[in-house]
DRENPA-3360 file (N, C-alpha, C; in nm, 2 decimals, always signed):
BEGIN
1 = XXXXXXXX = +0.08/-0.12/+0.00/+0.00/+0.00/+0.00/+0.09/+0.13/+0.00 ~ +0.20/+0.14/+0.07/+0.31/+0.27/+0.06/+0.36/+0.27/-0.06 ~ +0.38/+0.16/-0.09/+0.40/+0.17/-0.29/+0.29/+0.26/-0.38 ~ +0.17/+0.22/-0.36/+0.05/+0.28/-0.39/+0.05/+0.44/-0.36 ~ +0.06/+0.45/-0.22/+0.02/+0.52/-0.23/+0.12/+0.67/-0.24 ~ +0.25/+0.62/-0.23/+0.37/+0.73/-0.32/+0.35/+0.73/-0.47 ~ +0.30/+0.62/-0.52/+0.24/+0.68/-0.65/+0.15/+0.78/-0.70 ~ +0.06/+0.77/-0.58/-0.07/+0.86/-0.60/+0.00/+0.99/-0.55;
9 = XXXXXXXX = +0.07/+1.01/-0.45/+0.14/+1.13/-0.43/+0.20/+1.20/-0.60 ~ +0.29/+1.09/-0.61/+0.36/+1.12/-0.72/+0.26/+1.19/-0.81 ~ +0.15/+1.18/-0.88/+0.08/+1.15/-1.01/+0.03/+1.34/-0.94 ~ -0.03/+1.31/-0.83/-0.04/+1.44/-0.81/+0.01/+1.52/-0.82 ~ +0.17/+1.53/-0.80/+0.25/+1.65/-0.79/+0.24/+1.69/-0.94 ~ +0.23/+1.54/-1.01/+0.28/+1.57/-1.20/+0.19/+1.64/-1.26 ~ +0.05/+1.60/-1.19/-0.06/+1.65/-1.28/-0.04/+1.83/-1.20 ~ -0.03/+1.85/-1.06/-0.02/+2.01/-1.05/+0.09/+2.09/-1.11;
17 = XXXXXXXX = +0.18/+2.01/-1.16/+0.26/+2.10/-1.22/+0.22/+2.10/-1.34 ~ +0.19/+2.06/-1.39/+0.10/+2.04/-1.58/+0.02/+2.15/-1.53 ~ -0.09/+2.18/-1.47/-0.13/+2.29/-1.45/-0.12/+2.40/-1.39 ~ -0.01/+2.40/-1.32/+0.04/+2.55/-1.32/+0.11/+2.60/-1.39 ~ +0.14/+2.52/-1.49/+0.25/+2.51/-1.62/+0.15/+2.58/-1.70 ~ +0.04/+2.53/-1.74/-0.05/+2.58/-1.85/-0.04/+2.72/-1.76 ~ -0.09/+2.75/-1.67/-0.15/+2.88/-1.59/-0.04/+2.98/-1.62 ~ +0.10/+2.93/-1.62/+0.17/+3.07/-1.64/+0.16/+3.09/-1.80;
25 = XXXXXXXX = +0.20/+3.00/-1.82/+0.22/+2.99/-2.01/+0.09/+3.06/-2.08 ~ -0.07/+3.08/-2.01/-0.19/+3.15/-2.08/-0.21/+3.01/-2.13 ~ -0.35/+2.99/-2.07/-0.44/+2.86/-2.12/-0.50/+2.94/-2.22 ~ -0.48/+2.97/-2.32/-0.50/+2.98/-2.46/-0.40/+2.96/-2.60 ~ -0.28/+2.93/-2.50/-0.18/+2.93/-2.65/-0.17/+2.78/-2.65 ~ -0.11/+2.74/-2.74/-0.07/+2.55/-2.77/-0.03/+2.53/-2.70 ~ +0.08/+2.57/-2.60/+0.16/+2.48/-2.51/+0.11/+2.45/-2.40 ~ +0.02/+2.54/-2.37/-0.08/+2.55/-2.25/-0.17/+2.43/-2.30;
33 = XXXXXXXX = -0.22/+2.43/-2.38/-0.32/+2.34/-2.40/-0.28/+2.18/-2.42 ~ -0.15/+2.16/-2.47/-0.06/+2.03/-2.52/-0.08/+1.99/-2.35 ~ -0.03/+2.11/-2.26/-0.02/+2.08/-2.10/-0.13/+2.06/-2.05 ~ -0.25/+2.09/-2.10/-0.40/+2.05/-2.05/-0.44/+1.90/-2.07 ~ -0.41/+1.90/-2.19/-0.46/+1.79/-2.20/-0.36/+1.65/-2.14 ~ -0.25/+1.67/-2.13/-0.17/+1.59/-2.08/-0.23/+1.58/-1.94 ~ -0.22/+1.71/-1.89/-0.29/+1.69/-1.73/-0.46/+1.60/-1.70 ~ -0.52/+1.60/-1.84/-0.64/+1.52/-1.84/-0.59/+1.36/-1.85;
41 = XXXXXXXX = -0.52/+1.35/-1.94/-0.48/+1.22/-1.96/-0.43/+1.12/-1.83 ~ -0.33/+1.22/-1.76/-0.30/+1.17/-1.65/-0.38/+1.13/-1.52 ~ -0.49/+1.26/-1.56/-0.58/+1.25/-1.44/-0.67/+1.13/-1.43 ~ -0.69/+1.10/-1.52/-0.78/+0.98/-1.56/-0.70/+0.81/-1.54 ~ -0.57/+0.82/-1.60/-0.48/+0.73/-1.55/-0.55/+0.74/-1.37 ~ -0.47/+0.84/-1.32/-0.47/+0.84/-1.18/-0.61/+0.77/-1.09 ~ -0.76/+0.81/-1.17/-0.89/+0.77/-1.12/-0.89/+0.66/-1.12 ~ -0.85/+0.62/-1.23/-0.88/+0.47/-1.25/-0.79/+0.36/-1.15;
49 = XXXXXXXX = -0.65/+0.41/-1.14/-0.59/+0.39/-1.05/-0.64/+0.33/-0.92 ~ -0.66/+0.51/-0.86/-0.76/+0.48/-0.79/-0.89/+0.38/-0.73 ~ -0.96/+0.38/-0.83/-1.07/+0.31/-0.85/-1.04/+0.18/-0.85 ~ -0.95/+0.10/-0.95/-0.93/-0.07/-0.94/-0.83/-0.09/-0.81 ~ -0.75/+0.00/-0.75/-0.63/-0.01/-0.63/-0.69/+0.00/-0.50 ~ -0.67/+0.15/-0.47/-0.71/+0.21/-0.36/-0.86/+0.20/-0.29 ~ -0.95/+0.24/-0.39/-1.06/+0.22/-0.28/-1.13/+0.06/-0.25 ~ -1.11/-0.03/-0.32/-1.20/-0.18/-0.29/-1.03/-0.20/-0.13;
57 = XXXXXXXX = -0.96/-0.14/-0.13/-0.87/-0.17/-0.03/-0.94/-0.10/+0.11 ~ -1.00/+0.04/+0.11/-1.05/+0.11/+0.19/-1.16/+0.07/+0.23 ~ -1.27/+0.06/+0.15/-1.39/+0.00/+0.15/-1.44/-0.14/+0.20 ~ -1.32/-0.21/+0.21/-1.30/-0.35/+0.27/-1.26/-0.31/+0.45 ~ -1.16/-0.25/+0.47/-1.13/-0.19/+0.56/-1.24/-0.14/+0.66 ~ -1.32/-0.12/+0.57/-1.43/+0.00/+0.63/-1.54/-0.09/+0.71 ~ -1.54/-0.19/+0.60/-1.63/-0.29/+0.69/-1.58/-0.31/+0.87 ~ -1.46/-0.30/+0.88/-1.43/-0.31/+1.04/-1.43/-0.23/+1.11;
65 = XXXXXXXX = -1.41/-0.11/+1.05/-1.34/+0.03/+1.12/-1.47/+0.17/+1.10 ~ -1.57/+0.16/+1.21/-1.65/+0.28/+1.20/-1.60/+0.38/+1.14 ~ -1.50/+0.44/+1.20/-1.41/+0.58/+1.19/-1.39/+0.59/+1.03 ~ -1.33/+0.51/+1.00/-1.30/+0.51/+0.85/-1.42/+0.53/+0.72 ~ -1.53/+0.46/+0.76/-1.69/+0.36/+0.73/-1.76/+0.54/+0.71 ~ -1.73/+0.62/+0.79/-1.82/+0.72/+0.81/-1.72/+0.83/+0.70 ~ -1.61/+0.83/+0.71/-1.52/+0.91/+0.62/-1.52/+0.90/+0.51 ~ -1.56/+0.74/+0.44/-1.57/+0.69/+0.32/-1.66/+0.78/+0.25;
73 = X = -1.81/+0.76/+0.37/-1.93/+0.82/+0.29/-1.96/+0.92/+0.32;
% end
């Protein structure tokens, strides 16, 4: 799971710099937008990520752990 979840760190730092990248550069020129869309592409990597990794891990968890159970939802 610390594997996991330094990745999901990771993916984040990559996708906020893709967008503050576009944000200086003016989200209207090409480079801005090459950086948009890359930051979409990633983002979606990352959900899915998410989605088949992380949460059936939490959600199992949750079955035991009130505290968690209520955080989920």
């Amino acid at each position: 799971m610390s594997n996991l979840t330094s990745t999901l760190k990771l993916q984040h730092w990559f996708v906020s710099n893709l967008l503050e990248a576009a944000q200086w550069i003016g989200v209207g020129k090409p480079e801005a937008q090459r950086k948009l869309k890359a930051a979409k592409a990633h983002l979606l990597a990352h959900f899915k990520l998410e989605d088949t990794l992380l949460y059936p891990v939490l959600l199992e968890a949750a079955e035991t752990n009130v505290e968690l159970k209520r955080t989920l939802e």
